[in-house]
Phi, psi and omega in degrees: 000132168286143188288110184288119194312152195299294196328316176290325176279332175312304194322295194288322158337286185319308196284345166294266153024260196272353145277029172271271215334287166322300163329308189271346152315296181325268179322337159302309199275013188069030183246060183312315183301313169289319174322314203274333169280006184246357132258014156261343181281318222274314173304294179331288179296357161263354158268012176288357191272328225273000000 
């Protein structure tokens, strides 16, 4: 299996990252249903780490 370059994991990290952000930001302001899809996106890119 090939090593995923650090600029590409760096990438995907941020994008972990700010659909965290986001999520919780979401779920503070009560918008639980975007809350939950900006962590299901956040998941998604993060099995791009594994």
């Amino acid at each position: 299996m090939c090593r995923m370059s650090s600029l590409q994991r760096i990438a995907w990290l941020l994008t972990v990252a700010i659909c965290a952000i986001t999520a919780s930001l979401l779920a503070v302001a009560g918008y639980a249903g975007y809350a939950a899809v900006a962590g299901a996106v956040g998941l998604s890119a993060a099995i791009n780490l594994l």
